[in-house]
Structure formats: C-alpha cells, structure tokens
Phi, psi and omega in degrees: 000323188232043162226044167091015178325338220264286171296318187299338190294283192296354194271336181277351179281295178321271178357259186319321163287006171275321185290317181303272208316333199296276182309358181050041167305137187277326197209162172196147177244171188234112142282175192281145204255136154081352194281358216243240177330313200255024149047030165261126180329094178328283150349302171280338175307311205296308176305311181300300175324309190288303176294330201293338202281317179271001157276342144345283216255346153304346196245328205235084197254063182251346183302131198220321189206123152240138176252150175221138183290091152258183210249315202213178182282352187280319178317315191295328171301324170299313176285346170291330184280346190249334152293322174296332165276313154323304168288355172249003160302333177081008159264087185012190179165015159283006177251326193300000000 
C-alpha cells in the first residue's frame, strides 16, 4: 500500500505506450496489471489503466485500439464503474 504502487503502476502503462510510439504500433493490448497475483485493488488498477489509455490515445495519434483483457464480469463492472467516473470527471471517456 504506501510504497508507490500507484506511480509504479502508471509508470508500466506510460512504458508501453513509449514502446507503442517508438514502433509506431497502431494498437495494444493489456491485461488488468497487478490485480491477480499481487492483489493490487482492482478499483484503483482501473482507474490508473484507464487515464493512462486516454492520455495515450490523446498524444498518439497513430494509436487505433487499445484493448485491456479482464478475467471476469465483475473486472469489467469494475472497469465500467471507473470509466464512468473518469467521464464525469469531464475529461471524457467515450473513446476510451
């Protein structure tokens, strides 16, 4: 909980889009990172996954798909409830 997980988090997202911009790649996919084994809270993975993919897709604009893999239906509500707060955050989230 308190040794940056948070920032280590957004930072492997940034990562992969330096690589996606390097190679000039149209698309990528994610699994949800870290919620599985290393038990980092699905609700905040989401939320960081979720700004880093529309700050992306905001910067890059050869980025065409981003996809993110979840395991079950509950991930996805999760990621449905943290997209929905994100768009009402006003910085959209409909391309996301």
């Amino acid at each position: 909980g308190a040794r940056g997980e948070e920032a280590t988090l957004a930072r492997c997202y940034k990562s992969v889009f330096a690589l996606v911009e390097q190679h000039g790649l149209r698309s990528v996919a994610f699994p949800s990172i870290s919620t599985g084994v290393y038990r980092f809270p699905i609700e905040r993975a989401a939320l960081i996954a979720l700004r880093e993919i529309r700050a992306a897709l905001g910067r890059l604009p050869q980025l065409e798909k981003v996809t993110v893999v979840l395991f079950s239906q509950a991930d996805l509500e999760t990621y449905q409830r943290a997209l929905a707060a994100l768009s009402s955050e006003g910085g959209g989230g409909e391309n996301v």
